[in-house]
mmCIF file of the N, C-alpha and C atoms, coordinates in Angstrom:
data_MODEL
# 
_entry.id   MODEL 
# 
loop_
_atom_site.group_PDB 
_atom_site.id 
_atom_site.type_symbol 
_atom_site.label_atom_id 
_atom_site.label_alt_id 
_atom_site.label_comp_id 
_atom_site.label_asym_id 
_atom_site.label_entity_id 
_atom_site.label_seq_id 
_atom_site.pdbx_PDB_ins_code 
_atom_site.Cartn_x 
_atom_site.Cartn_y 
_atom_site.Cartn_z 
_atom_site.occupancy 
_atom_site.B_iso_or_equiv 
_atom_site.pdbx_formal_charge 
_atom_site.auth_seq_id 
_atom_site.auth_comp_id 
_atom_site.auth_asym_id 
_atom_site.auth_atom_id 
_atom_site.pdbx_PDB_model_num 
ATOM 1   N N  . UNK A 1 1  ? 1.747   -3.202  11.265  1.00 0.00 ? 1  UNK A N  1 
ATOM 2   C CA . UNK A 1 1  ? 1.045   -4.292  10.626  1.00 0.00 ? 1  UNK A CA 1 
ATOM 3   C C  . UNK A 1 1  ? 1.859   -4.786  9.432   1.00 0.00 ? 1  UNK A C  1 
ATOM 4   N N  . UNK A 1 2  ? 1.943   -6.022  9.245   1.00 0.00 ? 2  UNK A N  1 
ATOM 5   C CA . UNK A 1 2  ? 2.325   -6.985  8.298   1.00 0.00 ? 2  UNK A CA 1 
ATOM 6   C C  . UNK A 1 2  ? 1.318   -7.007  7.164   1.00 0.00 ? 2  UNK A C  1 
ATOM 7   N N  . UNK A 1 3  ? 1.985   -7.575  6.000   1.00 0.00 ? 3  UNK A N  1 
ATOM 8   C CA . UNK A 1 3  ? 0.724   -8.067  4.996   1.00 0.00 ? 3  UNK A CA 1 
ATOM 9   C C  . UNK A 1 3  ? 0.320   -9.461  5.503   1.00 0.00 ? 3  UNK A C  1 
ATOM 10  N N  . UNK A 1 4  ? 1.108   -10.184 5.835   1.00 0.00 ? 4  UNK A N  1 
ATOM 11  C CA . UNK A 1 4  ? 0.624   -11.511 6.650   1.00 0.00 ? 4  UNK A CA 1 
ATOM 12  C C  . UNK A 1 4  ? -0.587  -11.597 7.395   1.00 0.00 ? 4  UNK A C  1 
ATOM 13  N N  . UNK A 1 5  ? -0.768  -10.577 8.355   1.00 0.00 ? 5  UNK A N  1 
ATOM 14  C CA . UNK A 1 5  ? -1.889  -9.837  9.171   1.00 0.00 ? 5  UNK A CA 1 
ATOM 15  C C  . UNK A 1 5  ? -3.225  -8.981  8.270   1.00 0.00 ? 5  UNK A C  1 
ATOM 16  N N  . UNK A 1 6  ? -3.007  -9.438  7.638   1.00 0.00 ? 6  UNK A N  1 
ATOM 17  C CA . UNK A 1 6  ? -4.383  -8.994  6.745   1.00 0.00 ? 6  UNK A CA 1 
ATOM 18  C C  . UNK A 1 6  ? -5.228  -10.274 5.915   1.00 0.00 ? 6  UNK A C  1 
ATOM 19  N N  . UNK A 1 7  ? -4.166  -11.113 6.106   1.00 0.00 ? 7  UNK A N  1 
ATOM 20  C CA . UNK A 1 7  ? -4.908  -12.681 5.464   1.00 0.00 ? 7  UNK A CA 1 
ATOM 21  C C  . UNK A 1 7  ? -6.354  -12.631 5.468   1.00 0.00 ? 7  UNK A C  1 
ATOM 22  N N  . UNK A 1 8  ? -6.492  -12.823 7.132   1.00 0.00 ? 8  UNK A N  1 
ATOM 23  C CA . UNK A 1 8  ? -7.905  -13.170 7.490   1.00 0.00 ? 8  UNK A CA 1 
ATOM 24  C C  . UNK A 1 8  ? -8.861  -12.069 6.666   1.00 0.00 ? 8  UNK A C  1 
ATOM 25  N N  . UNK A 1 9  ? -8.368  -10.595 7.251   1.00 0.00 ? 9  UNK A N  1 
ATOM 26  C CA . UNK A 1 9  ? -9.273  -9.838  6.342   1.00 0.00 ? 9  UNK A CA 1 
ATOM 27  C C  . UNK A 1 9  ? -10.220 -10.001 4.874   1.00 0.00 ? 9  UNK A C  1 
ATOM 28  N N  . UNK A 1 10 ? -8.840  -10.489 4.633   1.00 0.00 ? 10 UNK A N  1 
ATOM 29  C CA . UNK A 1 10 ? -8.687  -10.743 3.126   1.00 0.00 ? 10 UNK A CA 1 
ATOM 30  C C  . UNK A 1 10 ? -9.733  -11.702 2.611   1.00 0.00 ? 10 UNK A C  1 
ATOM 31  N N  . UNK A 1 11 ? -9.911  -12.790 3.407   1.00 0.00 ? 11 UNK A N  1 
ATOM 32  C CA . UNK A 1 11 ? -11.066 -13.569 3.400   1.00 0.00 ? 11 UNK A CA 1 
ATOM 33  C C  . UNK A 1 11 ? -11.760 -13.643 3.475   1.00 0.00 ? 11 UNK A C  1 
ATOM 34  N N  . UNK A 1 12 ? -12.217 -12.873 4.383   1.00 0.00 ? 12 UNK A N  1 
ATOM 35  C CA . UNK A 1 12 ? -13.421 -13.017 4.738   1.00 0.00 ? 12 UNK A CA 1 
ATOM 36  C C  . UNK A 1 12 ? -14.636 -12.523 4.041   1.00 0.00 ? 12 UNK A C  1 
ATOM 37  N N  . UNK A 1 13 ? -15.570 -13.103 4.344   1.00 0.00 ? 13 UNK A N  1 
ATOM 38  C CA . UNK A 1 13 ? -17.133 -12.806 3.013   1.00 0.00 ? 13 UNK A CA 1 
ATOM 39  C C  . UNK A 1 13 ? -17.612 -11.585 2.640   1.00 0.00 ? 13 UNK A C  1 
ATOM 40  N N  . UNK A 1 14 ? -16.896 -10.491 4.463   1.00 0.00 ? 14 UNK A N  1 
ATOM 41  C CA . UNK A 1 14 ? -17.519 -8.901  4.253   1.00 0.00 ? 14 UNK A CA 1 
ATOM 42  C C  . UNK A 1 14 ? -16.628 -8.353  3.461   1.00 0.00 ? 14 UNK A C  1 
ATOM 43  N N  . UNK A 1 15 ? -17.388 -7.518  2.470   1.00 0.00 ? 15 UNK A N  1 
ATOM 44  C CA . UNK A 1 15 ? -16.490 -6.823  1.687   1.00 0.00 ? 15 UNK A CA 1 
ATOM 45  C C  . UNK A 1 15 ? -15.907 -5.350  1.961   1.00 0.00 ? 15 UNK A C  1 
ATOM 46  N N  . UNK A 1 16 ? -16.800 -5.301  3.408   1.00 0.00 ? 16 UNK A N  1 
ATOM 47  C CA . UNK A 1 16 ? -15.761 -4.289  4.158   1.00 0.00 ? 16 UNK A CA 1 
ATOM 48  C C  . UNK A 1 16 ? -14.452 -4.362  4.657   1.00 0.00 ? 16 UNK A C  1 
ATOM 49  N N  . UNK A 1 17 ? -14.400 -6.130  5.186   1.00 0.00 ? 17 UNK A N  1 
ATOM 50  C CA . UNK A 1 17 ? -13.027 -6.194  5.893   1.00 0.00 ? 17 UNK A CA 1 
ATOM 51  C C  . UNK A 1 17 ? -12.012 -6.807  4.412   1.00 0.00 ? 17 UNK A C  1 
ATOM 52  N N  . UNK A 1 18 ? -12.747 -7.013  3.225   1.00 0.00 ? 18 UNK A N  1 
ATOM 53  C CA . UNK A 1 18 ? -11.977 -7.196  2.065   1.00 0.00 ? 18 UNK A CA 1 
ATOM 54  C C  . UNK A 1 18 ? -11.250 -5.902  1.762   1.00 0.00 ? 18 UNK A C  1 
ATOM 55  N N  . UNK A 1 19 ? -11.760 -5.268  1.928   1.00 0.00 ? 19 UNK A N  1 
ATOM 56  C CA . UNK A 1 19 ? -12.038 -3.653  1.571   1.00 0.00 ? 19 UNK A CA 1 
ATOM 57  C C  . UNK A 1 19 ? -10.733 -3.046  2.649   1.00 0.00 ? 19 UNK A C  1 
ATOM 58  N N  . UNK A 1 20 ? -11.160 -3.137  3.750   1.00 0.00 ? 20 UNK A N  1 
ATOM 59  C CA . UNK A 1 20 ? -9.690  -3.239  5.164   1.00 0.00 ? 20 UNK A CA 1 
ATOM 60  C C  . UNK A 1 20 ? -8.851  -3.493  4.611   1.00 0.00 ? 20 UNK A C  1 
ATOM 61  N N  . UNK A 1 21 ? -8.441  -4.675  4.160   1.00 0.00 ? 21 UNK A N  1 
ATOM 62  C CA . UNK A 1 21 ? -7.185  -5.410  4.286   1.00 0.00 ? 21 UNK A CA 1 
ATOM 63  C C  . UNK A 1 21 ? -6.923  -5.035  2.561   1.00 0.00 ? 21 UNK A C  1 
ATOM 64  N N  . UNK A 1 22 ? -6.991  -4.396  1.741   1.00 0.00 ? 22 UNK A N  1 
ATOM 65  C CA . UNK A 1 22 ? -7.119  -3.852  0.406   1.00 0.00 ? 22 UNK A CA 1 
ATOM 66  C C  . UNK A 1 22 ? -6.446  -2.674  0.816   1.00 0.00 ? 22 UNK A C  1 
ATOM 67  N N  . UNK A 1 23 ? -6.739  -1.776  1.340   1.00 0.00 ? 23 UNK A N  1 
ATOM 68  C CA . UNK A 1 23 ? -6.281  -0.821  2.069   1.00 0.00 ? 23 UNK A CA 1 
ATOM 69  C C  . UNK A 1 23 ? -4.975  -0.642  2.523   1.00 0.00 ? 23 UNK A C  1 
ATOM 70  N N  . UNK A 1 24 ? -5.221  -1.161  3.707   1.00 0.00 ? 24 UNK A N  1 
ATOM 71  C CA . UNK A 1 24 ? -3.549  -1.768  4.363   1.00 0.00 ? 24 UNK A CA 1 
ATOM 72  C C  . UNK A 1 24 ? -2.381  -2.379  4.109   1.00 0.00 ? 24 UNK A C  1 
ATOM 73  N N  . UNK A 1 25 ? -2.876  -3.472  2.836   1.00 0.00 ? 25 UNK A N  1 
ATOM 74  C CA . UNK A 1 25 ? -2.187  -3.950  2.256   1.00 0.00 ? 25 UNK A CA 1 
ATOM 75  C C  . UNK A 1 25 ? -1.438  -3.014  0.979   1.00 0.00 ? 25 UNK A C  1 
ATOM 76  N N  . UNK A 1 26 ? -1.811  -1.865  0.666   1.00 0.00 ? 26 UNK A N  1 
ATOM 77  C CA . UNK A 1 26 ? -1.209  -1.069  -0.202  1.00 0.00 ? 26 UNK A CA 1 
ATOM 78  C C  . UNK A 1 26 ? -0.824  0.099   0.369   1.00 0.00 ? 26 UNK A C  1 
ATOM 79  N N  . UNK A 1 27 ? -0.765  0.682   1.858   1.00 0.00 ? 27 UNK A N  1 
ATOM 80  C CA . UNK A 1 27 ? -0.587  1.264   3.018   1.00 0.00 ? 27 UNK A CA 1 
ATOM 81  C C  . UNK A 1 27 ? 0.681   0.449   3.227   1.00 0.00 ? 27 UNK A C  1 
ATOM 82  N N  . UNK A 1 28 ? 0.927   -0.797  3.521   1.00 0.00 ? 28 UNK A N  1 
ATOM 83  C CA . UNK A 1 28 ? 2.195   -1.383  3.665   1.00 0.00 ? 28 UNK A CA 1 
ATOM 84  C C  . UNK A 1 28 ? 3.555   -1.461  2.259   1.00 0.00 ? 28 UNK A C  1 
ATOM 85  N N  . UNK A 1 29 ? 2.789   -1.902  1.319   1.00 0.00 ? 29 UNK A N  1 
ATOM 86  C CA . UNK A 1 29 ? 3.569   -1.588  0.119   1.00 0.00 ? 29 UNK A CA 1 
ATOM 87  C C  . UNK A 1 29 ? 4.384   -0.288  -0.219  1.00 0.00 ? 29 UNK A C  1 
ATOM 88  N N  . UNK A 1 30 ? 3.204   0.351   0.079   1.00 0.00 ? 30 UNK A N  1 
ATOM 89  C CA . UNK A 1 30 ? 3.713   2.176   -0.339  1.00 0.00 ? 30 UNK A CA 1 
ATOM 90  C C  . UNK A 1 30 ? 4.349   2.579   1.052   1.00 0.00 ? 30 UNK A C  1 
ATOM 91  N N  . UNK A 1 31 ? 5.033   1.832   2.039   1.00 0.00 ? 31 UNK A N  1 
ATOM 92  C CA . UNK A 1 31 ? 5.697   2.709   3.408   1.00 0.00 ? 31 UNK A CA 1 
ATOM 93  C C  . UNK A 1 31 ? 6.849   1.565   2.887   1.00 0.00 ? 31 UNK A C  1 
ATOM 94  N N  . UNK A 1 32 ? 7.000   0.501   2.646   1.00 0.00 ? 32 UNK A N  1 
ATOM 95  C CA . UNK A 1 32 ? 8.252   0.206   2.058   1.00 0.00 ? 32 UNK A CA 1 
ATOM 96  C C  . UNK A 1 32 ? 9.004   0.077   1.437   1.00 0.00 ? 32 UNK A C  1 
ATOM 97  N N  . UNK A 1 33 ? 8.088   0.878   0.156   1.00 0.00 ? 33 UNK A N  1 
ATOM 98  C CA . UNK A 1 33 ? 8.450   1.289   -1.781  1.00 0.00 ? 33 UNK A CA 1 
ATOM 99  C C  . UNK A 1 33 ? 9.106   2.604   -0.763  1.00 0.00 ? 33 UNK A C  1 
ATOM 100 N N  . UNK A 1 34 ? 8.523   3.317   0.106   1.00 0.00 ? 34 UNK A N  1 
ATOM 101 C CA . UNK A 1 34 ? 8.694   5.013   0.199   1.00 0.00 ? 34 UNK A CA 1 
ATOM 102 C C  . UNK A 1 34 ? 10.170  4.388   0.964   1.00 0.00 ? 34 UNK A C  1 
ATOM 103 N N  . UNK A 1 35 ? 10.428  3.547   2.052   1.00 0.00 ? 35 UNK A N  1 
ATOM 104 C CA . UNK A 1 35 ? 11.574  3.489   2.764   1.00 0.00 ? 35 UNK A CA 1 
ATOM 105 C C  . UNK A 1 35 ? 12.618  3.131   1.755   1.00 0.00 ? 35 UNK A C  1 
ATOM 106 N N  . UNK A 1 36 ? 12.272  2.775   0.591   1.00 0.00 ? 36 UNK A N  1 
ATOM 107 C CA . UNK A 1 36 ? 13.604  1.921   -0.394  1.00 0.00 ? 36 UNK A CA 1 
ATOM 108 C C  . UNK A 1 36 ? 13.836  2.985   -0.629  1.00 0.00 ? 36 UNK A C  1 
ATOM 109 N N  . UNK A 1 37 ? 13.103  3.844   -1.408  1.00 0.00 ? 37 UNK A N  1 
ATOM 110 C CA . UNK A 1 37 ? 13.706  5.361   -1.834  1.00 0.00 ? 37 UNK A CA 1 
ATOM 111 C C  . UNK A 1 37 ? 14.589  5.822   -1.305  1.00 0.00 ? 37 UNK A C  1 
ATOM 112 N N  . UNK A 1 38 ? 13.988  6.280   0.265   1.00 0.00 ? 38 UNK A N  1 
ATOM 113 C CA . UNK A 1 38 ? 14.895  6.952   1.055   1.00 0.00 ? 38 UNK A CA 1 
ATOM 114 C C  . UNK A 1 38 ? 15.814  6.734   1.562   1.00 0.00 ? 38 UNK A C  1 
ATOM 115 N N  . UNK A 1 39 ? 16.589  5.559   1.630   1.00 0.00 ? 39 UNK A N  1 
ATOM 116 C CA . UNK A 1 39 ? 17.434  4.358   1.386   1.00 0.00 ? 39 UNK A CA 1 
ATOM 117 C C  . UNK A 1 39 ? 18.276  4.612   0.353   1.00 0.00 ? 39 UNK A C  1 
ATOM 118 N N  . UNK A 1 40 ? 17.738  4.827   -1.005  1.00 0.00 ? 40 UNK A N  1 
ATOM 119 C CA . UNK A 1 40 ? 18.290  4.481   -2.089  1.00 0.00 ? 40 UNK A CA 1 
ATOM 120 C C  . UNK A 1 40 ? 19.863  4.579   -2.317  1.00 0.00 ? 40 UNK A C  1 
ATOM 121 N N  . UNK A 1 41 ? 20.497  5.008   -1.972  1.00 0.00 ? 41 UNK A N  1 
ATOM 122 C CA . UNK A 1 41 ? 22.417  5.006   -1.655  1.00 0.00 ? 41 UNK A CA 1 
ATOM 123 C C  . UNK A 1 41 ? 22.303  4.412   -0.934  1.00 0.00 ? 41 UNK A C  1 
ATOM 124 N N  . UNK A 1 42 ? 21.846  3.642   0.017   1.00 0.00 ? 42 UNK A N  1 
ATOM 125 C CA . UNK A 1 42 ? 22.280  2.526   1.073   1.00 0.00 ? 42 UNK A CA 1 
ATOM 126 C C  . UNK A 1 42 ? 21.673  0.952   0.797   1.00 0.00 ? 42 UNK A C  1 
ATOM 127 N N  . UNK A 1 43 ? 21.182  1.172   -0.507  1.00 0.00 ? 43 UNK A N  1 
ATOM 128 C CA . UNK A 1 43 ? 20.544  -0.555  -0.277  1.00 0.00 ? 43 UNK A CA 1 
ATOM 129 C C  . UNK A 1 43 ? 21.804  -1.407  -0.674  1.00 0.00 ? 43 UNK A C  1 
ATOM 130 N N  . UNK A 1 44 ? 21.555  -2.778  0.067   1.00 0.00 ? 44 UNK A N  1 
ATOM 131 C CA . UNK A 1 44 ? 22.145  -3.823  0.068   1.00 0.00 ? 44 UNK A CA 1 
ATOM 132 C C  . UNK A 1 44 ? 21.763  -4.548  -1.316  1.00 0.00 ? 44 UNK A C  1 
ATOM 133 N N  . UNK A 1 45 ? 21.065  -4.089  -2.153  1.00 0.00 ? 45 UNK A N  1 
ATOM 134 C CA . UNK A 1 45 ? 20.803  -4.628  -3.688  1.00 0.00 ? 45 UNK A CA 1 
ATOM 135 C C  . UNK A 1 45 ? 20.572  -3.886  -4.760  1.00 0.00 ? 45 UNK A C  1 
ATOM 136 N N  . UNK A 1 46 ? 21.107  -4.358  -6.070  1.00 0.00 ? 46 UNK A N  1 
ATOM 137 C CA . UNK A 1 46 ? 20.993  -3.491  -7.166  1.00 0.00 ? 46 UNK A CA 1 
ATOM 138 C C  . UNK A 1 46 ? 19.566  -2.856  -7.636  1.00 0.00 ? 46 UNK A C  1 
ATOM 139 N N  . UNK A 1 47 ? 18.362  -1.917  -7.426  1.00 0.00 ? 47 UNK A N  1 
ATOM 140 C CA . UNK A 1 47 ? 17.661  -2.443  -7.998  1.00 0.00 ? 47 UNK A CA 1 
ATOM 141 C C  . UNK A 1 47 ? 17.161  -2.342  -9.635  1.00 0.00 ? 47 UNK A C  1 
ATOM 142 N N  . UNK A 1 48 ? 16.449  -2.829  -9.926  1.00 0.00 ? 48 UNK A N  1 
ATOM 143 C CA . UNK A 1 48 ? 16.353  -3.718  -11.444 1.00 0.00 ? 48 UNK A CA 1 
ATOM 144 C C  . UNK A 1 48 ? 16.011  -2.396  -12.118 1.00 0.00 ? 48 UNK A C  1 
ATOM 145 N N  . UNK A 1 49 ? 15.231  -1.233  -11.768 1.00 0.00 ? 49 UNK A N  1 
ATOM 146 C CA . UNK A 1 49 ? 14.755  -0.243  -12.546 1.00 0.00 ? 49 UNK A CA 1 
ATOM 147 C C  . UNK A 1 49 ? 15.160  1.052   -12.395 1.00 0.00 ? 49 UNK A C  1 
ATOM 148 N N  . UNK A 1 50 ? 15.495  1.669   -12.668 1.00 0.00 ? 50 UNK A N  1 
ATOM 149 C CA . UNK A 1 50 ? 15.831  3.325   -12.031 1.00 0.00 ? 50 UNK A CA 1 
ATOM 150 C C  . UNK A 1 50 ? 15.158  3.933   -11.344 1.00 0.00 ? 50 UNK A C  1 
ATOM 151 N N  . UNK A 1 51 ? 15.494  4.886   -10.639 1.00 0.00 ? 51 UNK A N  1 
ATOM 152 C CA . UNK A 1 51 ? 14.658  5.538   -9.725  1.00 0.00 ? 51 UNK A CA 1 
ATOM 153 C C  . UNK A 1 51 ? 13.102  6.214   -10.058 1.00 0.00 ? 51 UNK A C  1 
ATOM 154 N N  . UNK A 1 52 ? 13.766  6.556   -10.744 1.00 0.00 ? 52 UNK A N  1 
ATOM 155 C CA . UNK A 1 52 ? 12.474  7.544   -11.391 1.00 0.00 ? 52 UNK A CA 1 
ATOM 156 C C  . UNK A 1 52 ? 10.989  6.699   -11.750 1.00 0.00 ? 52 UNK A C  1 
ATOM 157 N N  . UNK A 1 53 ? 11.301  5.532   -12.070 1.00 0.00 ? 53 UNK A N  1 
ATOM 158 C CA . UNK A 1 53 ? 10.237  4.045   -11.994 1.00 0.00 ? 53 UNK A CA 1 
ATOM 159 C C  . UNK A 1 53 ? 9.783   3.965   -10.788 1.00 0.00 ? 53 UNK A C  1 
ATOM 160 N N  . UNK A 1 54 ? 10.378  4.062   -9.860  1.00 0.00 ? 54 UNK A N  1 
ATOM 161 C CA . UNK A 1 54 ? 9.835   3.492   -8.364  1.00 0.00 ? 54 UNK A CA 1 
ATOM 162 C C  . UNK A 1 54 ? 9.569   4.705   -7.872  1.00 0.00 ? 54 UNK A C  1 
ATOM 163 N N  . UNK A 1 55 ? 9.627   5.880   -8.135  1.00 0.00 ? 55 UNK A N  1 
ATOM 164 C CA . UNK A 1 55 ? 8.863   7.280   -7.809  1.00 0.00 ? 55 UNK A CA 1 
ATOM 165 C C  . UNK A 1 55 ? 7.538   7.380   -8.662  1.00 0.00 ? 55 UNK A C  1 
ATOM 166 N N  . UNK A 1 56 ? 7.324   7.434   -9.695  1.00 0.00 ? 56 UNK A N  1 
ATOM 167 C CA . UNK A 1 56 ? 6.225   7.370   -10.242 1.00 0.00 ? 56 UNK A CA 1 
ATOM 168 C C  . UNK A 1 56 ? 5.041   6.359   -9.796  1.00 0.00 ? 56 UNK A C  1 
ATOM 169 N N  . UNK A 1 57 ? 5.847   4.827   -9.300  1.00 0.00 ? 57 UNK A N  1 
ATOM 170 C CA . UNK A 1 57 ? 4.611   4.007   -8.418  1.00 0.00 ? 57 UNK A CA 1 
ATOM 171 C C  . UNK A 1 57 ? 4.534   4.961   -7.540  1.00 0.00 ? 57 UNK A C  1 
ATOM 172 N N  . UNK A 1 58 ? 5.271   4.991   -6.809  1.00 0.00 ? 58 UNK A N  1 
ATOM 173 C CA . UNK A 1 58 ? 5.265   5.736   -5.331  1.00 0.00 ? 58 UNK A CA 1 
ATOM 174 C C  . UNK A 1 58 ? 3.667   6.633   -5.540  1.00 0.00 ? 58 UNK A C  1 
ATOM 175 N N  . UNK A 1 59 ? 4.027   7.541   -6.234  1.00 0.00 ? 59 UNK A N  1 
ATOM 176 C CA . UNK A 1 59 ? 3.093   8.418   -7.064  1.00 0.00 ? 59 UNK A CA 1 
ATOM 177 C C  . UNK A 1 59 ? 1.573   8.102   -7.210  1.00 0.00 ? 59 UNK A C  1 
ATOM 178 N N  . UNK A 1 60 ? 1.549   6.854   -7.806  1.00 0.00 ? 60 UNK A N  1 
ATOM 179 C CA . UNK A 1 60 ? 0.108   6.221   -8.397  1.00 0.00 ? 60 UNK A CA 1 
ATOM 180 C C  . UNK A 1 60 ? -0.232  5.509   -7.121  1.00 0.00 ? 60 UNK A C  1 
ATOM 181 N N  . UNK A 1 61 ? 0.845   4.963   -6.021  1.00 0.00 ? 61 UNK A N  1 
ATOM 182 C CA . UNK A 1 61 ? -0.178  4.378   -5.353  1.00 0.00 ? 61 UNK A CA 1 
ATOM 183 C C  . UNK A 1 61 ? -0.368  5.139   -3.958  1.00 0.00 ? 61 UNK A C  1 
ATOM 184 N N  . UNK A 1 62 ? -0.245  6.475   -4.346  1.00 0.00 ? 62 UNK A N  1 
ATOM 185 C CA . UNK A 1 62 ? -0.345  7.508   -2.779  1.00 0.00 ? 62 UNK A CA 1 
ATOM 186 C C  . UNK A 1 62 ? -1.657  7.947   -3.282  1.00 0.00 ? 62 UNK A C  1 
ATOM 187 N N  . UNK A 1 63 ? -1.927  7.862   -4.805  1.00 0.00 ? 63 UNK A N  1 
ATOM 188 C CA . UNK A 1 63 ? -3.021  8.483   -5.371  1.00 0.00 ? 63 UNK A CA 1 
ATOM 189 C C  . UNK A 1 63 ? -4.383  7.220   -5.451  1.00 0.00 ? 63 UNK A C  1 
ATOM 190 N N  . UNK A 1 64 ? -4.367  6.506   -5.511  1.00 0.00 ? 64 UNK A N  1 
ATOM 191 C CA . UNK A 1 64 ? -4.614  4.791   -5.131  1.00 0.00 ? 64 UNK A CA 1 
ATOM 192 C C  . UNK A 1 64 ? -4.679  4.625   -3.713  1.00 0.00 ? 64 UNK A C  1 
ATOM 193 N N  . UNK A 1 65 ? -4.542  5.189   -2.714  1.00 0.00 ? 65 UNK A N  1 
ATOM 194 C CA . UNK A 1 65 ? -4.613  5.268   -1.189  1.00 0.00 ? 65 UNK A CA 1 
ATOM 195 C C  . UNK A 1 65 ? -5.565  6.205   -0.930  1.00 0.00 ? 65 UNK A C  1 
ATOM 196 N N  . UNK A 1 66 ? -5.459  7.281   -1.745  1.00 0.00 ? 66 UNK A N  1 
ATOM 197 C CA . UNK A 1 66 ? -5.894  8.350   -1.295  1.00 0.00 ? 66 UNK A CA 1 
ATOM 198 C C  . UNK A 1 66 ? -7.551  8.047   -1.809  1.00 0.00 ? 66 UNK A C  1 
ATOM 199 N N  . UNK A 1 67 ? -7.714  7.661   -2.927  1.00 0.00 ? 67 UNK A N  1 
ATOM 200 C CA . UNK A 1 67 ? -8.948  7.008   -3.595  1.00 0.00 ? 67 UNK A CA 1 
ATOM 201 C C  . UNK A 1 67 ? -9.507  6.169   -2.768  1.00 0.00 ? 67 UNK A C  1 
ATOM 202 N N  . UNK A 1 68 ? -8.983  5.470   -2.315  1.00 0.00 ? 68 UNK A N  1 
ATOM 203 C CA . UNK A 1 68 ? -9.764  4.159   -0.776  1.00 0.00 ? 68 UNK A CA 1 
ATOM 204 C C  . UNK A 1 68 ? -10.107 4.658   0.338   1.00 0.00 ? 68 UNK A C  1 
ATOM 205 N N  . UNK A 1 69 ? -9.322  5.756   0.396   1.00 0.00 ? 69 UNK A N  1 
ATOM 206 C CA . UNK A 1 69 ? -9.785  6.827   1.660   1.00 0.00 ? 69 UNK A CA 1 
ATOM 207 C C  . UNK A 1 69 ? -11.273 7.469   1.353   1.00 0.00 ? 69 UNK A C  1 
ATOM 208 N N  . UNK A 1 70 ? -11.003 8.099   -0.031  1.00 0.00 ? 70 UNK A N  1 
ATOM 209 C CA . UNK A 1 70 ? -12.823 8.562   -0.005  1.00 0.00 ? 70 UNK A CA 1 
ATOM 210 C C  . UNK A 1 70 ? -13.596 7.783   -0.323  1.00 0.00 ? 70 UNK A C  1 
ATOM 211 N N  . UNK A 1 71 ? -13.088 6.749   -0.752  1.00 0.00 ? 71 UNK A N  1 
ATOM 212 C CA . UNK A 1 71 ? -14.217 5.597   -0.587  1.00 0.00 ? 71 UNK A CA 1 
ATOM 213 C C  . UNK A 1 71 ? -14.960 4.817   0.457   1.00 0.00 ? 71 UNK A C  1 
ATOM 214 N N  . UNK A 1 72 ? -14.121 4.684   1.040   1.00 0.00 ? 72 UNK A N  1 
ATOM 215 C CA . UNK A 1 72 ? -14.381 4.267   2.691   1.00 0.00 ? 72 UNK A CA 1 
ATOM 216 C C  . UNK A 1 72 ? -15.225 5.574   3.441   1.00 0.00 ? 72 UNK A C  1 
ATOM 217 N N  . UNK A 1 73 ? -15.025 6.398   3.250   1.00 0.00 ? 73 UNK A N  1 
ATOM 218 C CA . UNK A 1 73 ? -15.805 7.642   3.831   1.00 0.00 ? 73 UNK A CA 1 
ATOM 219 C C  . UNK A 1 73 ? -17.056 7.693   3.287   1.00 0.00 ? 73 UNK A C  1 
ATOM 220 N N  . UNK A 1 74 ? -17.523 7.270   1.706   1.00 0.00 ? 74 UNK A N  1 
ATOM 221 C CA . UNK A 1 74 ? -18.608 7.503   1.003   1.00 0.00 ? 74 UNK A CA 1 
ATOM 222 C C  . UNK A 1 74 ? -19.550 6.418   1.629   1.00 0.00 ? 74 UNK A C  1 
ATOM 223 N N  . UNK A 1 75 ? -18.804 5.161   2.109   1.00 0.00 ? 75 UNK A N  1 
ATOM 224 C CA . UNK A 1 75 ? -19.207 3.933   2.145   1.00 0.00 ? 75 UNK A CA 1 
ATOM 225 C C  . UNK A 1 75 ? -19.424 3.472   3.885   1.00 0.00 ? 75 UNK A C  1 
ATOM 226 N N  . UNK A 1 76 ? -19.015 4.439   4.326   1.00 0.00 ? 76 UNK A N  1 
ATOM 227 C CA . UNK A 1 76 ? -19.064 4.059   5.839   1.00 0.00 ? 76 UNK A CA 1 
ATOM 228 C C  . UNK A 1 76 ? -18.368 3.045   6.695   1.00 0.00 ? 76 UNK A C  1 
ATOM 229 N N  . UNK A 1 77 ? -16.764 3.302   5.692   1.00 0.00 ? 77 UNK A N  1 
ATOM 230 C CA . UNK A 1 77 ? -15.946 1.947   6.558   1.00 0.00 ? 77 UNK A CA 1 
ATOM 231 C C  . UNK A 1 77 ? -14.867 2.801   7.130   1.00 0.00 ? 77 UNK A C  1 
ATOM 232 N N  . UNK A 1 78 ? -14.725 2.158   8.557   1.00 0.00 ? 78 UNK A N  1 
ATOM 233 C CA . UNK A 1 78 ? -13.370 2.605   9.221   1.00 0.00 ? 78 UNK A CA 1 
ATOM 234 C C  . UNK A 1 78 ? -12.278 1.930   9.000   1.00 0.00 ? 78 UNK A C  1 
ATOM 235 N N  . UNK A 1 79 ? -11.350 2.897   8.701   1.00 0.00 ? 79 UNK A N  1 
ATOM 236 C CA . UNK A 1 79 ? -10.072 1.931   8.270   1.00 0.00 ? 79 UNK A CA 1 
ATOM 237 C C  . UNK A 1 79 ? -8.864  2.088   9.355   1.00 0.00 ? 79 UNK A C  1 
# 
């Protein structure tokens, strides 16, 4: 899944499928923050902050995933 592919979610009035695509959309972020890492001697660009910056997101938003997970469980949404 794309973040593109969550648009609709995103829109829509239920705040479950707001809630979906909230989810996924930081499920996608954090699998391509995690691939830059693992990358990191091979990227094709400088990047702007040191590593240790983009490990610590890494960090907050596995912990930020993990929080939507028991929320969705408390709340009765499948993700």
């Amino acid at each position: 899944m794309e973040l593109n592919e969550t648009i609709e979610l995103m829109q829509s009035p239920n705040y479950k499928d707001r809630f979906i695509a909230e989810y996924y959309q930081n499920k996608i972020r954090y699998n391509k923050l995690a691939t830059m890492l693992t990358n990191w001697d091979n990227l094709k660009f400088t990047p702007t902050c040191p590593k240790s910056t983009y490990l610590l997101q890494l960090e907050f938003m596995e912990k930020y995933i993990a929080v939507l997970e028991l929320r969705a469980i408390a709340e009765g949404i499948v993700l």
